[in-house]
MINU-466333 format. One record per residue (C-alpha): residue in three letters; x, y, z. Coordinates in nm, 2 decimals, m for minus. Example, Ala and Ser with C-alpha at 12.3 -4.5 7.8 and 13.67 -1.06 7.14 Angstrom:
<sites>
SITE   res       c1       c2       c3
SITE   ALA     1.23    m0.45     0.78
SITE   SER     1.37    m0.11     0.71
</sites>
This chain:
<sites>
SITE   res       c1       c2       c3
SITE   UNK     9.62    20.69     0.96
SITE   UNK     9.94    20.56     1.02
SITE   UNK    10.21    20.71     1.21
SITE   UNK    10.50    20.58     1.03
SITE   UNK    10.74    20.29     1.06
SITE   UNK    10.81    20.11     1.34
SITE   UNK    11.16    20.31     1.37
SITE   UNK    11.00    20.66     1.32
SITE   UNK    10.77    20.54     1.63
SITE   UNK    11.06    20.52     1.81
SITE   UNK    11.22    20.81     1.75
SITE   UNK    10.87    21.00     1.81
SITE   UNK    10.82    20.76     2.15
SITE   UNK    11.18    20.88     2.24
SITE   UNK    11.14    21.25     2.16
SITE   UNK    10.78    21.21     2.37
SITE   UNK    10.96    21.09     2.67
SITE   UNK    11.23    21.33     2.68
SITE   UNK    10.95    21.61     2.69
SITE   UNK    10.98    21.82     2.37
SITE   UNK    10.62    21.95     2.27
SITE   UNK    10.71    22.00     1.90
SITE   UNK    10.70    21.58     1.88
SITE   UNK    10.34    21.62     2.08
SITE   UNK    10.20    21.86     1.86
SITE   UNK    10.30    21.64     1.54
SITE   UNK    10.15    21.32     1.73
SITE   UNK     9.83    21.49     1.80
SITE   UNK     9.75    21.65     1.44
SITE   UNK     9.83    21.33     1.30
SITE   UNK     9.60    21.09     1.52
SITE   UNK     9.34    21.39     1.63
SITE   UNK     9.09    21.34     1.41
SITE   UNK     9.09    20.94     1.46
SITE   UNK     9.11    20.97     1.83
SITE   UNK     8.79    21.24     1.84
SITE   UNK     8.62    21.00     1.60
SITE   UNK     8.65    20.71     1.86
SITE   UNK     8.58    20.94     2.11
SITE   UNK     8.28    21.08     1.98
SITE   UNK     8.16    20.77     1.92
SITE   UNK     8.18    20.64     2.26
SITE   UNK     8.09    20.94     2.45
SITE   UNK     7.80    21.09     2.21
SITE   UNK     7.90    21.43     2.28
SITE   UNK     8.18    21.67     2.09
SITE   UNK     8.28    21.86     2.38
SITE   UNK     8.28    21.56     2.63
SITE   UNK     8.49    21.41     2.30
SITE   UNK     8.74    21.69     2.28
SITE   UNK     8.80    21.69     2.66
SITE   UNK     8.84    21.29     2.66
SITE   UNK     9.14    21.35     2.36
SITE   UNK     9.28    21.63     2.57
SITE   UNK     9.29    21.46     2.87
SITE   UNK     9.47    21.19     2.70
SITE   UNK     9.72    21.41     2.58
SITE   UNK     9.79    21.60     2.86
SITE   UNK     9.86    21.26     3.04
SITE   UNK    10.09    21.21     2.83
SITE   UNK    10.31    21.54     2.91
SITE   UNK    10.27    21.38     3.27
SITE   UNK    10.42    21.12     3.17
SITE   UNK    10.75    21.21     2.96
SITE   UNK    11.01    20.96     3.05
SITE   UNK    10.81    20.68     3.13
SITE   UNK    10.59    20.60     2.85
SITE   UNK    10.59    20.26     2.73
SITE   UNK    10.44    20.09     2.44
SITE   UNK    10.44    19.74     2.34
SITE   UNK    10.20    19.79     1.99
SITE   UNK    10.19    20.09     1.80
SITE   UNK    10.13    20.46     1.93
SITE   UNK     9.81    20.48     1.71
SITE   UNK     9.66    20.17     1.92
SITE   UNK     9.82    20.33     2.26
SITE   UNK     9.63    20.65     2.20
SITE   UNK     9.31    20.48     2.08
SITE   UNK     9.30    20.26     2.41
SITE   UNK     9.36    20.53     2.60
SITE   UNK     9.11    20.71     2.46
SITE   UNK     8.83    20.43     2.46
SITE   UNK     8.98    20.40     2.89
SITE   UNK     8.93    20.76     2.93
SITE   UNK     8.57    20.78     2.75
SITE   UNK     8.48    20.51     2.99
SITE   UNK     8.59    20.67     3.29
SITE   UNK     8.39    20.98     3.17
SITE   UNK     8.07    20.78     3.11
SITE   UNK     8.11    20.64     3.43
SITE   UNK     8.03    21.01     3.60
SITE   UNK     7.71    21.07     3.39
SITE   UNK     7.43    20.95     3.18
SITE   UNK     7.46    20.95     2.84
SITE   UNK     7.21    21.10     2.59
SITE   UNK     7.08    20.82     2.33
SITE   UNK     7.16    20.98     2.03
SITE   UNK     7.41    21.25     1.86
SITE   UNK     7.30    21.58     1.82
SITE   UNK     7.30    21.69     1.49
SITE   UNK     7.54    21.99     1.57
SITE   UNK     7.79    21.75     1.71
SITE   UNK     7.80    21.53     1.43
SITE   UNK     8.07    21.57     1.18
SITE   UNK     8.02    21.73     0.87
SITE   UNK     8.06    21.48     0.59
SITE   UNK     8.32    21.55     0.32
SITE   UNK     8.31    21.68     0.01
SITE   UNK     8.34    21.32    m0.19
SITE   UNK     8.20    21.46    m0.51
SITE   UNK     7.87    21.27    m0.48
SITE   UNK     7.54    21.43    m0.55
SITE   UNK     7.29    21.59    m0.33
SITE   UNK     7.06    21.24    m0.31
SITE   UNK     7.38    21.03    m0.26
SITE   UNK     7.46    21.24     0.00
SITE   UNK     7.16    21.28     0.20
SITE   UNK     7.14    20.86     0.16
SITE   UNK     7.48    20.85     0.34
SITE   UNK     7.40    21.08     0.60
SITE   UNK     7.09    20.87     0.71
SITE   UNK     7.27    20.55     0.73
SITE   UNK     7.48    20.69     0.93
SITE   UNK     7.29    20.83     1.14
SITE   UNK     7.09    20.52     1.20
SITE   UNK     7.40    20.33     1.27
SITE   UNK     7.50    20.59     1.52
SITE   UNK     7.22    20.55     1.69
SITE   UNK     7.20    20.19     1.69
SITE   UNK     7.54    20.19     1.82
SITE   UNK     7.41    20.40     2.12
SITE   UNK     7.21    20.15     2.21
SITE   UNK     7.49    19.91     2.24
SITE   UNK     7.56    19.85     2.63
SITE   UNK     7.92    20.04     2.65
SITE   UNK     8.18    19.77     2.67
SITE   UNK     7.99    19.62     2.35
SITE   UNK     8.03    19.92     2.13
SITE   UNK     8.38    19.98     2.28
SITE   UNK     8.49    19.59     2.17
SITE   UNK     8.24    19.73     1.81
SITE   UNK     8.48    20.05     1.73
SITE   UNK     8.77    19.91     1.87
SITE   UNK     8.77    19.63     1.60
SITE   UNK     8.62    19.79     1.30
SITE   UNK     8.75    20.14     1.37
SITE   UNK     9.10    20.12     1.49
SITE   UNK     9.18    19.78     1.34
SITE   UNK     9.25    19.62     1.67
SITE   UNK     9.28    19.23     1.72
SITE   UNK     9.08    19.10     2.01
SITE   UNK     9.38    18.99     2.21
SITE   UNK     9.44    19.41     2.27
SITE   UNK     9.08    19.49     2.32
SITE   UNK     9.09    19.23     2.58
SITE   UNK     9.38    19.33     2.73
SITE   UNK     9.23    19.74     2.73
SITE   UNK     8.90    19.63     2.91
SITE   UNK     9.09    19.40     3.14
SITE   UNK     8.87    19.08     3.03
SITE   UNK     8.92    18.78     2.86
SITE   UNK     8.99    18.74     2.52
SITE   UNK     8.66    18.50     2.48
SITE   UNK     8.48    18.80     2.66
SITE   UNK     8.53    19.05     2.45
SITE   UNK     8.52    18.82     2.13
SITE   UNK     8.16    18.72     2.30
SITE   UNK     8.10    19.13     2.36
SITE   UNK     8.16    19.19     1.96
SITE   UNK     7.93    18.89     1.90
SITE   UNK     7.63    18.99     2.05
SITE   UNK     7.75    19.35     1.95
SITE   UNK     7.73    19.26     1.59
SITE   UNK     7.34    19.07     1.60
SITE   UNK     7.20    19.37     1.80
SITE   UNK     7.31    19.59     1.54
SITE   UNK     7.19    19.36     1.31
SITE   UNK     6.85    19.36     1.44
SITE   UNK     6.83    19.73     1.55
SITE   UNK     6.91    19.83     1.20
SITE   UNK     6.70    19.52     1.02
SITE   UNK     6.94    19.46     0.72
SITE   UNK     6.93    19.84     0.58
SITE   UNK     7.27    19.93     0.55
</sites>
């Protein structure tokens, strides 16, 4: 979801910086269900996901007055997020798969019961597919697809080439395809 124009990103980077947690609690219920969805994603876990997004926030109270950002906040919190999901990863094996009462509960989209349970299995074959993804893969995966970012930025979050992570994404993309065998 967007945050708003580039001149209300401002004024909310500005208000961030000088500290007032009125502008924090706005950011956060506008990008919090985005930034838990990346999070959950990468992390397979809701709890490890919650702590990942408060961690991020609560870096950012540390640092009022300093914060700089060259795209939009959206793609600042999302990196930061996919950064801090990594680090988190980094201290602990991950389980293969989502448990079922960490998984989101789908929306109410007016569909029938069949269309429903249909949906819900796709998507939980591609969420575990995507486990099985090596961890910078499915980063460069959600980074693309989910928050809309150009490879140049998801190069410049993993600290690799921009050919690296467009080659990441590209073997990404035909181990899905295999793993899931043309179902979805």
């Amino acid at each position: 979801m967007p945050i708003g124009s580039m001149q209300q990103e401002k004024v909310l980077i500005q208000r961030l910086n000088q500290g007032d947690m009125q502008t924090l609690r706005e950011v956060y219920d506008l990008t919090k269900h985005d930034l838990m969805t990346l999070a959950t994603a990468l992390v397979s876990d809701r709890n490890t996901a919650e702590d990942v997004v408060h961690e991020v926030f609560a870096r950012l109270v540390s640092l009022r007055g300093t914060i700089r950002i060259r795209g939009n906040l959206r793609g600042y919190l999302l990196c930061a997020v996919a950064n801090t999901a990594r680090n988190a990863l980094r201290g602990r094996s991950r389980a293969v798969a989502v448990p079922d009462e960490d998984r989101p509960e789908p929306a109410d989209s007016g569909q029938g019961p069949d269309q429903v349970v249909a949906q819900d299995e796709e998507q939980r074959r591609l969420t575990q597919a995507l486990d099985q993804l090596p961890l910078e893969q499915r980063e460069v995966v959600l980074l693309r697809h989910y928050a809309d970012m150009r490879f140049r930025a998801i190069a410049r979050a993993q600290g690799v080439s921009v050919s690296t992570a467009q080659g990441r994404y590209h073997y990404a993309i035909q181990k899905l395809r295999t793993l899931l065998d043309g179902v979805l």
